[in-house]
Structures are given as C-alpha cells and as structure tokens.
N, C-alpha and C positions, 0 to 999 in steps of 0.2 A: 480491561477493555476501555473504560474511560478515559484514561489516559490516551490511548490511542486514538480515541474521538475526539479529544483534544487537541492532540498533534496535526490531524484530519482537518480538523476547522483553521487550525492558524498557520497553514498552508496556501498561500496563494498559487493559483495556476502558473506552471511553468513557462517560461518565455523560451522561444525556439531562439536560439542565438547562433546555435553552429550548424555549419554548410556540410553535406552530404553532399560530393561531388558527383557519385556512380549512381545516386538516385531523384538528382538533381532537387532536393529538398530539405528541409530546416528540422533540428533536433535541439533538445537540451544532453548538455552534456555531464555525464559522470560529477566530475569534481564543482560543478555548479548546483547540482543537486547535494552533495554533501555539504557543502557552504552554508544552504538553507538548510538542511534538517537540522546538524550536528546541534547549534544553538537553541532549536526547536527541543530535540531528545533529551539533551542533559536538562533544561531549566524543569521535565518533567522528572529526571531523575532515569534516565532510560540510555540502553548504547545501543548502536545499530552494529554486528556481529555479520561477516559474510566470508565464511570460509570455506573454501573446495572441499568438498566432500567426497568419497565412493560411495555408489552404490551398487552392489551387484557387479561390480569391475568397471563402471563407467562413470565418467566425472559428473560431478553434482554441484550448485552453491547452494547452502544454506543461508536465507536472510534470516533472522532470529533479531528478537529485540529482548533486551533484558535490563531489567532490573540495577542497577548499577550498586544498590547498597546487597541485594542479596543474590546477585548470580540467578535468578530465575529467571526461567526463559515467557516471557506474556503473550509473545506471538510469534510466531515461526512459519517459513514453509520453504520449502527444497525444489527447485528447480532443475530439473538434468538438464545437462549439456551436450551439443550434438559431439560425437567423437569423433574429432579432426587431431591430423599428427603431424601439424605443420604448427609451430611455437606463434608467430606470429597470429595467425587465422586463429589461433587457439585463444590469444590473448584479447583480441578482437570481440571475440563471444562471450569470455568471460563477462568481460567489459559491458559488454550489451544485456548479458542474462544480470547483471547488477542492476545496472538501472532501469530494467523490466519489472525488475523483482520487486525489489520498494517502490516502483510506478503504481505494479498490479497492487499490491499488499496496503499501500497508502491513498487509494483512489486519485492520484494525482492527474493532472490537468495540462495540456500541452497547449498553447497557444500560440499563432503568430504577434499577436498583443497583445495590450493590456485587457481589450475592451472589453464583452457583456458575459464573458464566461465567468467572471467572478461574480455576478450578480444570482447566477444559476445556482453557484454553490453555494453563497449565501440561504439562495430557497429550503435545501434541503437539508443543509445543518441543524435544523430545529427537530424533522424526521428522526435522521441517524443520532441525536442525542437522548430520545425519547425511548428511541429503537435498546439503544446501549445502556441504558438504566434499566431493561428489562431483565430482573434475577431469577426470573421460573418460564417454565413454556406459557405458561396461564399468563403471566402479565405480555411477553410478547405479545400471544392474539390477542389480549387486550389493546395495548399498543397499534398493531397491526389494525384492526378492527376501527379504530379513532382517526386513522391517516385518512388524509382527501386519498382522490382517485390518484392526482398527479403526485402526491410525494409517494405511490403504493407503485408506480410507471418508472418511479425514476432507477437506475441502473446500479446505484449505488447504495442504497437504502432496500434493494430487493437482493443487493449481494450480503447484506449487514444482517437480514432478516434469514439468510439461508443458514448463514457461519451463526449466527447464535441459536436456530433450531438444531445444527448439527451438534453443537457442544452444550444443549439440554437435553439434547438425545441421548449423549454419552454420560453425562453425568446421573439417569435414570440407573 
C-alpha cells in the first residue's frame, strides 16, 4: 500500500484537454493518462494490468497493479461492463471503464487548470500517508483518532480509511 500512496502523492491533477462533442465538455483522455502513470509505476517497480475479464457470462476489466519483479497482484479491482453488441459502442466503454478504473482506484483529480486543486491535495497527503503506515486495526483508530476534523471530511482519506479496515477485517 505504500507504494501506492506514493504513486497518489506524485500525481498531479489531470488537465481536461479533450472535447466531448455530444456533451459539450472537457475530459482527459486514455493515452494521456498512461503517459503520466507508466513512468510513475515502473520507477516504483509496479505494471498497471487491465485485461477483459468474464464474469458470470458478461464482460468485465480487471485494473490490477503488480509487482513487476514478482507477479503479485498489490491492488486490484474489476469493473463490469454494460453488455453492448455493437463493436464500436463496445470499444467506447471499454475505453471509458479504463480510465474510470485507475481515476477511481488512483484518487485522481480532473481539472480545467492548473490552478488551486493541487494545493488541496497537497492538504491531505500528510492524512493518507499517516492513514497507510497503519499495520493493525489499533494503529488505524490511533491514526484516525489524531486527524483534524477536516483531513477525517476529506473524501479521500475517509475512502483509504474504509479499504484498510476492510483488509484488517480480513486479515483477523
């Protein structure tokens, strides 16, 4: 997990560059979002993995990040896909449940510019570090318990705090 707090932190917010003409508004797109990870993943030693999956007879992507020297998977999650059977419309969502996937999984940050949303995430970087160096349920609510009000608000840091009681849940 630290690794990926890492990755978190030396992520700058996305800049909207591409036009959405049917919804008349601004997206980052696919292959600009791999540009900035790719160099991000490997200096951690990490691949980002996102292959069509089935489940249950209906299509799926798998985002998984692993390990590059040992095949282990550090974090994963499966998104299903709506079942369209038109190649095109198909490839469209693919496309989109991608760069959802590592948006949602990577707390990433969309903006029309450069300007104050990087200051934000600067705020709570200290939180989700703090959060992530937690090795038992006990040091979490310690952790938890030491946050101001506003880094315990923030949307990011209360999503970091749920995924690591669920996986000291599991590991009981």
């Amino acid at each position: 997990m630290k690794r990926i707090l890492e990755i978190i932190g030396a992520i700058d917010p996305m800049v909207k560059t591409k036009e959405n003409p049917f919804f008349k508004s601004k997206y980052f797109d696919i292959n600009n979002l791999i540009e900035v990870l790719r160099p991000i993943f490997l200096a951690k030693k990490l691949v980002i993995m996102q292959p069509l999956i089935n489940i249950n007879g209906l299509p799926a992507i798998e985002t998984s990040f692993r390990d590059t020297e040992t095949g282990e998977v550090v974090y994963s999650s499966i998104f299903p896909l709506p079942n369209i059977n038109e190649p095109q419309k198909m490839g469209a969502a693919i496309t989109y449940y991608r760069r959802h996937s590592l948006k949602s999984m990577l707390f990433l940050e969309e903006v029309d510019d450069d300007g104050s949303v990087k200051e934000k995430k600067l705020d709570n970087m200290s939180a989700l570090k703090k959060l992530g160096e937690s090795k038992t349920k006990a040091e979490l609510n310690d952790v938890w318990k030491k946050l101001s009000q506003k880094e315990r608000n923030d949307k990011e840091v209360i999503e970091l705090a749920k995924e690591l009681q669920a996986k000291f849940k599991k590991a009981v």
